[in-house]
N, C-alpha and C positions, 0 to 999 in steps of 0.2 A: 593577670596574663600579659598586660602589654607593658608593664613596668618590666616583669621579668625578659621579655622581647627588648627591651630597652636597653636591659642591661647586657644581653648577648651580644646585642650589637655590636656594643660600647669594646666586648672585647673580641673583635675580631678586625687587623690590622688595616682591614682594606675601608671599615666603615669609620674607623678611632676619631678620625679627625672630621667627623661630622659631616663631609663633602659627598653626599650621594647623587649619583646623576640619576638618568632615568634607568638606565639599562641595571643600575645596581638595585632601583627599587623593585623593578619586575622580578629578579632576583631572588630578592627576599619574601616578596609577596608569593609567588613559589614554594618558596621553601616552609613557608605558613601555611600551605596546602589551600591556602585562599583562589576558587575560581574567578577571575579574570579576565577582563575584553581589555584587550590592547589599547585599543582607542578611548573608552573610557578612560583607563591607567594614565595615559599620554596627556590627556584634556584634563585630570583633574591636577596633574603634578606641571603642567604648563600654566594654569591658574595660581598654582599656588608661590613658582620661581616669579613669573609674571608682578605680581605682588609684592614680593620682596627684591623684584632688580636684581637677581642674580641666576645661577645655570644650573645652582646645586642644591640641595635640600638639608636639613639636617636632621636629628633623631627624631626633636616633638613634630615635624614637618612630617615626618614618614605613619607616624601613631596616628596623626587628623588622617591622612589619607588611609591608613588601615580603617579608619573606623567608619570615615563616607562611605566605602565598598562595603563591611562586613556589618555594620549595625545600622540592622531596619529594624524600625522605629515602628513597623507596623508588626512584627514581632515578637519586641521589646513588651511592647504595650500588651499580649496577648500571654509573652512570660510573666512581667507583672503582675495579671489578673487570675494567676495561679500561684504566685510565691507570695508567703504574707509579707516580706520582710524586703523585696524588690532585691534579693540578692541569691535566692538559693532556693530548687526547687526538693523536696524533701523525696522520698520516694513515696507516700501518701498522696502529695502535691501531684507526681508524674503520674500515676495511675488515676485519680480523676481527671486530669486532662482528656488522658487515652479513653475513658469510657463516655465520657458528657461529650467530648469534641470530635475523636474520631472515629468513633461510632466501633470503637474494639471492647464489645460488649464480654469477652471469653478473658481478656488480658487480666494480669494477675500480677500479685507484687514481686512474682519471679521475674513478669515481664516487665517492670516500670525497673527493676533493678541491673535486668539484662541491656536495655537502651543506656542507664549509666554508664558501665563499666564499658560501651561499645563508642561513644559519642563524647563523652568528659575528660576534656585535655588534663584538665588539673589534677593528681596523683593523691592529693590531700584530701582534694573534696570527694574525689571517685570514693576511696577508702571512707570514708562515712556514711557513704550510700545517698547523695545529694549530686544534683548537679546545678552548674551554673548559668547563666546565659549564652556560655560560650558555646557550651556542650546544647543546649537545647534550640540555637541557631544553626548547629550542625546537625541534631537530629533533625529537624525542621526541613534543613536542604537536602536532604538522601533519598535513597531509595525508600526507606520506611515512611516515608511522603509523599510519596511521588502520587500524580492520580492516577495512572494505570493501575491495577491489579497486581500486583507482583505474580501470584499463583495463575493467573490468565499468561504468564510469560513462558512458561512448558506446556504441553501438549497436555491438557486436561479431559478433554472431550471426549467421547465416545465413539474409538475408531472402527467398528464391528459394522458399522452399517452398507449397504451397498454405497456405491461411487455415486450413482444419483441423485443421493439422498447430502449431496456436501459441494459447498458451493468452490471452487476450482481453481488458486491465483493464475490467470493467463495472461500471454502477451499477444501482439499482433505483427505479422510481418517481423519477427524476432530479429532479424538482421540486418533491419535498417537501423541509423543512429542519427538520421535527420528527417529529410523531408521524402517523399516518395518518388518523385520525378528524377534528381540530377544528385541526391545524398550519396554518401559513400555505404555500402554494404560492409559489418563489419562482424566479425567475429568478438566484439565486445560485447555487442547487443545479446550473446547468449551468457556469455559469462556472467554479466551483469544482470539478468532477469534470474536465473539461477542461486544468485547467492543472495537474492531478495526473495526466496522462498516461491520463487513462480514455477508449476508445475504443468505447464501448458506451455508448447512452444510450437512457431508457426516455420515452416522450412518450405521456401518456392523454389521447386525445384525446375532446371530448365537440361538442354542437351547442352554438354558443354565440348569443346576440341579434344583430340585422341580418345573418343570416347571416355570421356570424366566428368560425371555432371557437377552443373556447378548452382547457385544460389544466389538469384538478385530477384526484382521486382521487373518482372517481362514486357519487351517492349517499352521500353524507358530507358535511362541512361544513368540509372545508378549502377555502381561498379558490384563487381563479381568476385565470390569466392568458390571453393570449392566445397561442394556435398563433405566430403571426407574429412574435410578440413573442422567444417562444423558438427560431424560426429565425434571428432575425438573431444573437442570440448564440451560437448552434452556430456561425453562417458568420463571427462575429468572433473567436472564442476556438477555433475548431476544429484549428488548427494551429500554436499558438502551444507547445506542451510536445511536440508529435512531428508526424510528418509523414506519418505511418500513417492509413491506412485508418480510417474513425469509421462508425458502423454506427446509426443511428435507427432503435429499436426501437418500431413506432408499435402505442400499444393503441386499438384505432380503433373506436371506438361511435356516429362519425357518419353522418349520414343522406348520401347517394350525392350529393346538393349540394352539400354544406360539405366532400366532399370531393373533389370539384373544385376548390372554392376553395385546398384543403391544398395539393393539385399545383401548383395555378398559385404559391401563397409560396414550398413547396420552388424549383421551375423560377426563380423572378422572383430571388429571396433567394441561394440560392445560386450562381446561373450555372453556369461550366465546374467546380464543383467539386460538382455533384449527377451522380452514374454516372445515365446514362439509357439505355446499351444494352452489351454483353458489350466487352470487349477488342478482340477482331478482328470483331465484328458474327455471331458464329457459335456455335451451342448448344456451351457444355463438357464434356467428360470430365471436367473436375477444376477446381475450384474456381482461380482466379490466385495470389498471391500479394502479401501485403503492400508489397512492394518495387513491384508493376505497378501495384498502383492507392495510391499515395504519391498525397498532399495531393487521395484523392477519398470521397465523404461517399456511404455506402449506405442504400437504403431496405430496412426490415426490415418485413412487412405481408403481410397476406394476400395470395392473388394469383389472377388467373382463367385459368385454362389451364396449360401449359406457358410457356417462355422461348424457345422456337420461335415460337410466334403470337405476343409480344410483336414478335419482332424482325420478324416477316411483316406486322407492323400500320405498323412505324417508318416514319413520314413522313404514314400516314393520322391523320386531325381527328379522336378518340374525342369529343372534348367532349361534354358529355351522352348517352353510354353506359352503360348500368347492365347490369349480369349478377350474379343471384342465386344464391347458394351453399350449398348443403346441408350439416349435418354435423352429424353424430351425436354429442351430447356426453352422458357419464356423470357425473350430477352428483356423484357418491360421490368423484370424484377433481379433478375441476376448480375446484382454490384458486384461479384468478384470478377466479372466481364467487364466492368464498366472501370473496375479500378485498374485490370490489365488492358485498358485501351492502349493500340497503339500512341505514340508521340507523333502529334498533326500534322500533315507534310506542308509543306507550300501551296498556299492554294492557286489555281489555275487558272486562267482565262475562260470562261463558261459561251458555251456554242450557244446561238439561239436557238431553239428547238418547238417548235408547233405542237404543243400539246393536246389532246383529244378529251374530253369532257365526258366524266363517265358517269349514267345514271344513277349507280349505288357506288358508296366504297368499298374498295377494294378486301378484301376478307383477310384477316391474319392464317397464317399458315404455323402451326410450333415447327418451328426451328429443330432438328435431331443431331444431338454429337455423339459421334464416335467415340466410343473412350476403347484404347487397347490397353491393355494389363498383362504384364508379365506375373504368369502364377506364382513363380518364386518371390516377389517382391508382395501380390496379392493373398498369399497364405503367412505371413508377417502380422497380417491386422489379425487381432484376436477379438478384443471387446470394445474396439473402438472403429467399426465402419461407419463411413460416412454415407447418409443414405437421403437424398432427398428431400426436401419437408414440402410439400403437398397441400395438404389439411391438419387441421387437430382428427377430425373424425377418419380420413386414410389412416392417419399413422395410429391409430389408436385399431383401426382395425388391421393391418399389414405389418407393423413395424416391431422388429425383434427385440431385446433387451440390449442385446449388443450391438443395439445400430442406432448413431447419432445424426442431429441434425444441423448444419450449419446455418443461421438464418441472420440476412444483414437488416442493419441496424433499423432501416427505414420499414423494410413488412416487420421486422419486430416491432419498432413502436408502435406501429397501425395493427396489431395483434392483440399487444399488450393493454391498449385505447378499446378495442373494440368487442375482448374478448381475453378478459383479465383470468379468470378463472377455469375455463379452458385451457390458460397456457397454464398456470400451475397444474392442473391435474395431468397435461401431459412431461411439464420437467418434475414432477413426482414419478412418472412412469420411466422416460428416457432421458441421456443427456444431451441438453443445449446448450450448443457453441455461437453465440452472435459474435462479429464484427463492424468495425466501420464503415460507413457509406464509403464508395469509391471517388467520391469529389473531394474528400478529404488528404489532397495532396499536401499539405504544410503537415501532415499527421498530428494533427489536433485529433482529441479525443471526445466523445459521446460522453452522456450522465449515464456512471454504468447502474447509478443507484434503483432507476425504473425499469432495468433488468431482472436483478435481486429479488425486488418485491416479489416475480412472479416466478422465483425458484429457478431463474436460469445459471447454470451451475458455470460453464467458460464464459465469462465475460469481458473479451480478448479487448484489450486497449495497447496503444501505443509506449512502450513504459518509456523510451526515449522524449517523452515530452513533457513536461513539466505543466503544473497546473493542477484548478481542483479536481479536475478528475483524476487526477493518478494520488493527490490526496486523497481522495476517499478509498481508491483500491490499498495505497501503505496499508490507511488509518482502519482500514476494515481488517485487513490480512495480517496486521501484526498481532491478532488476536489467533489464543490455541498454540502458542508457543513460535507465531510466523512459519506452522509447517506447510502452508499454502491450502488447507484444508479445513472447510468450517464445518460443520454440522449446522441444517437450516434445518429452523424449526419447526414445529411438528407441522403444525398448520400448511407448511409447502412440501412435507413429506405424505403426507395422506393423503391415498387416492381417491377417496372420496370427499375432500376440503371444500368449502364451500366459501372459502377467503377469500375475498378481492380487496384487494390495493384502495382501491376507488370508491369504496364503502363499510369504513369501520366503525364510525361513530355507532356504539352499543353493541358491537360484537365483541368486545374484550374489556377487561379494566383497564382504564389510562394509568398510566403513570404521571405521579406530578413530580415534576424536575426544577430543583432552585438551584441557582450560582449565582454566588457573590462574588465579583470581580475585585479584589481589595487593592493588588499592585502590582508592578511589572518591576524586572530588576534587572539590570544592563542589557534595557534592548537594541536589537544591532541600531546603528546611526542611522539616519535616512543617506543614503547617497547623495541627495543634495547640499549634505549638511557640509561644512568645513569640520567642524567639532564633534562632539555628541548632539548636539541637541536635534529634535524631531517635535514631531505632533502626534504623539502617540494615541491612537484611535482601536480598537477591539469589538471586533464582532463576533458573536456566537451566534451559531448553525447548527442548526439539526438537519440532516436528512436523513430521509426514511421514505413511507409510504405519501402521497401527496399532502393529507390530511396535517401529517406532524413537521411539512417540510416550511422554516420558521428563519428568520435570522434579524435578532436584536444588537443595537450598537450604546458601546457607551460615549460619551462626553469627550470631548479634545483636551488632553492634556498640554499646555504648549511649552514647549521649550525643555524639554526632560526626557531624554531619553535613559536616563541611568535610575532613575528611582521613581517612573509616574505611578502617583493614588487614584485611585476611583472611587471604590468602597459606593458601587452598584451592585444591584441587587436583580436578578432577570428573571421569573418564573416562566417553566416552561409543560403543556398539557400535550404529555404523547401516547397514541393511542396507538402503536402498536413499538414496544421498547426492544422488542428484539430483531426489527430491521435498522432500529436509529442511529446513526453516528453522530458525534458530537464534534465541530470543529471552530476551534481558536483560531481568527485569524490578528493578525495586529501590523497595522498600517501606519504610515504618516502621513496626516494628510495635510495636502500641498496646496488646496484649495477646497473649496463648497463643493466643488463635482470632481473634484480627482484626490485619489489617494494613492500613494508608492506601497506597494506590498514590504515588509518588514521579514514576517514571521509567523506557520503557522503549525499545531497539533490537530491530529485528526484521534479518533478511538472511539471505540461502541460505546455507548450507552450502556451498555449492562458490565462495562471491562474499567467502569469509574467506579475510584474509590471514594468512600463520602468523610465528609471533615477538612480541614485545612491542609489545603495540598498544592504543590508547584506544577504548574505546566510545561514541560521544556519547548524548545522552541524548534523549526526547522526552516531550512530555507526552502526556495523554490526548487533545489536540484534534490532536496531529502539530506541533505546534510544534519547534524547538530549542530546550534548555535551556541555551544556552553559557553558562557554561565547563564548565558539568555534565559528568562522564565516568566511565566506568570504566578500570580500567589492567590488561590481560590479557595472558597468555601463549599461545600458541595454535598447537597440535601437530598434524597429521592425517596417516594417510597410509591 
């Protein structure tokens, strides 16, 4: 293959006279179909002119550098120990591979023949039914490798179940794109949550000029869009990444005017894809199903009455109806008060004042808010009202099927700590919507993973912000075809479960989990670096329930960032495999106690394939790093 490369070269006028720069090598390296880091590319062909005292390359100069990028050695050695003759794998050879290494116990010599003629550049060897090292470096790098699941990459799952039974991709405060005080509001933040398969979106809405409401974060000085503005982008990008059910979570501080005018955008903007009354026009027992209301968009909002008189009202004019609403709020625990605080005025000069000593203190009073609701806008919410959360034991005895709760981060962790199993038997019954504490002004995010465990189905984060937390929600949600919809399993679907998070040793079979970390192959450079070179460092992570939450590191490779070895070995004992995610991260590190983030994959535990497989890589924004990867070996049973 690369004599033949050789000789192509030789006749095409621009390489003839052997003078290749860089920009002619990247070129060719291209047209070889060979994946590529620039910076690699650069560092290795500066090495090699460097060397010889000149600017330009010539043919055997171009073949050494094809063959540093494209021939791992760790590979090589693994095509070897399957070809008797270190030259040519038979299709006898390719199907043992496939059944002893990558665990494709069904595959057949239709299949070791069909990888052939799919992967083997040479025309000679295809035609004999053999392939070469070339062709089994390319199968080796594809998709038929990869460690995700391929079949985990469409919609597999079981969409019949009700809506509470499936865990919900959300976001938070959807229109922001930075920080929550002084960011800009933006209408990207829906488009971009939308086409990453999030079906959960948060909209503040406020009174805006000429009566037009509009959408920021209240009482702060991030900037303002309009209501209308961001319906038409839910109804343009709403079902372009899945076909599932999308949920507008409205935080609604307009006046009973402006929110008529909401109703009439939703109604006008959306058409047949806004739900405006049940299924069969008739109160539920249980919540529908994902699959029932495909490509239809829910109003999440207060609401006035039951979903009975809603449906008793359909076809009457509410238009300028208003009904006020009572409700008792504790301010000690209500973070979406805390995060709409006003911006702190100037403080003032303090009178002195003779204060009076009083035998007991002073008693708390709850605090009562008014809520008004325009009914046109209030007969909108079908199976998504937002109702109070209380108690587990209130809402278990008062709370309808189609009435959710929003609960902030802080009483859910003190929930979740204190009373694990309780919360699953109630997000078995209803859906839970948490958010972020209200001091979380840089919109840094929470571990949404101690949510999950206990079947909370919105687990609304920041997506504008980078970090492991929004790794774990990609790395969990790109599972089920990324249609933003998991099916939790059974154990947090039963309303009778007796699961808790916080005690599972012996309630289930462990899963034993091994990866072998063998090599990494053009990791990004460290930023500090001039060249390629880094410290390439890899940690593996599991989260999940507390019990299986684990993270092992390998050894510092130093000075390599284009081909570091490991060929470590991690075992890992998890005892509950269907909340686990598994994540690669890979770092440089720059000292004993600091490392530069690199690169990293997140994916379930059960969405791994086992056998020798590539990890691709991501950065901190969710980009791909092509050709960036890891190369593992991966045991479970």
């Amino acid at each position: 293959r690369e004599e033949k490369t050789a000789q192509q070269i030789r006749q095409e006028d621009e390489f003839r006279h052997g003078k290749i720069d860089l920009d002619k090598t990247l070129k060719l390296l291209g047209r070889m179909q060979l994946g590529f880091d620039y910076i690699h590319v650069k560092y290795i062909f500066k090495k090699t002119t460097e060397q010889r005292k000149v600017r330009t390359i010539n043919i055997e100069d171009f073949i050494a550098i094809y063959r540093t990028l494209a021939h791992r050695n760790e590979i090589q050695e693994l095509f070897f120990s399957y070809s008797p003759n270190h030259k040519i794998l038979t299709e006898a050879n390719l199907l043992e591979f496939l059944k002893k290494e990558q665990f494709e116990t069904e595959a057949t010599e239709a299949t070791a023949s069909e990888l052939i003629m799919r992967y083997e550049p040479i025309e000679e060897v295809k035609k004999l039914n053999q392939m070469t090292f070339e062709g089994f470096l390319r199968y080796m790098c594809s998709t038929d490798c990869a460690i995700f699941k391929q079949e985990h990459k469409t919609v597999y799952q079981d969409m019949s179940y009700s809506l509470c039974d499936y865990f919900i991709s959300s976001s938070h405060n959807t229109y922001l794109i930075s920080d929550q005080l002084i960011g800009p509001s933006h209408l990207w933040g829906y488009s971009s949550a939308l086409l990453k398969g999030c079906r959960c979106l948060e909209i503040d809405c406020w009174d805006g000029p000429q009566n037009d409401p509009i959408v920021y974060h209240g009482h702060t000085l991030t900037s303002k869009i309009t209501f209308a503005s961001v319906i038409q982008v839910v109804e343009k990008y709403a079902f372009v990444a899945s076909d599932y059910p999308i949920v507008l979570s409205l935080e609604n501080h307009c006046s009973p005017k402006q929110q008529e005018v909401m109703a009439d955008y939703l109604e006008k903007i959306l058409g047949d894809k806004l739900l405006t009354t049940t299924i069969d026009e008739t109160v539920p027992t249980e919540l529908p199903s994902p699959e029932a209301l495909k490509f239809k968009i829910l109003i999440k909002n207060k609401k006035v009455g039951t979903l009975q008189d809603t449906i008793l009202r359909r076809g009457i004019d509410t238009h300028g109806e208003v009904v006020e609403l009572e409700e008792e709020v504790d301010q000690s625990e209500d973070e979406e008060a805390t995060e709409r605080k006003p911006m702190p005025k100037t403080p003032q000069p303090k009178r002195k004042t003779v204060e009076k000593k009083s035998s007991s203190p002073p008693r708390k009073k709850p605090k009562v808010k008014k809520i008004k609701l325009a009914l046109e806008l209030s007969d909108l919410v079908i199976y998504t009202k937002s109702e109070k959360f209380v108690s587990f034991e209130n809402q278990r005895a008062n709370q309808h099927c189609y009435e959710n709760n929003s609960i902030g981060e802080l009483k859910a962790r003190k929930l979740v700590k204190q009373s694990a199993n309780e919360f699953i038997l109630h997000t078995a019954r209803f859906i839970a919507r948490i958010y972020p504490k209200g001091t979380r002004t840089n919109s840094s995010n929470y571990n949404p993973q101690e949510f999950w465990n206990v079947g909370c189905q919105m687990v609304a984060l920041n997506f504008q912000t980078p970090g492991q937390q929004m790794d774990l929600q990609n790395g969990k949600f790109v599972d089920n075809g990324g249609c933003g919809y998991l099916l939790k399993p059974e154990f947090l679907r039963d309303r009778y479960s007796k699961f808790n998070p916080h005690s599972v040793i012996g309630n289930q079979n462990p899963t034993m989990l091994s990866i072998k970390l063998i090599s990494g192959y053009q990791l990004p450079p460290s930023n500090l670096s001039r060249s390629n070179k880094a410290d390439p460092i890899v940690q593996i992570e599991i989260h999940g329930v507390p019990e299986d939450q684990v993270k092992q590191q390998t050894c510092v490779v130093r000075n390599n960032a284009l081909c570091p070895r490991w060929n470590e070995t991690f075992t890992f004992t998890i005892q509950v495999p269907e909340l686990a995610l598994v994540r690669f991260c890979v770092e440089d590190q720059i000292s004993l106690v600091s490392n530069e983030f690199l690169g990293q994959y997140t994916l379930p535990l059960l969405s791994m394939n086992k056998g020798y497989r590539h990890v691709p890589l991501y950065s901190k924004l969710g980009d791909r790093l092509d050709p960036a990867s890891l190369f593992v070996y991966i045991w479970y049973y």
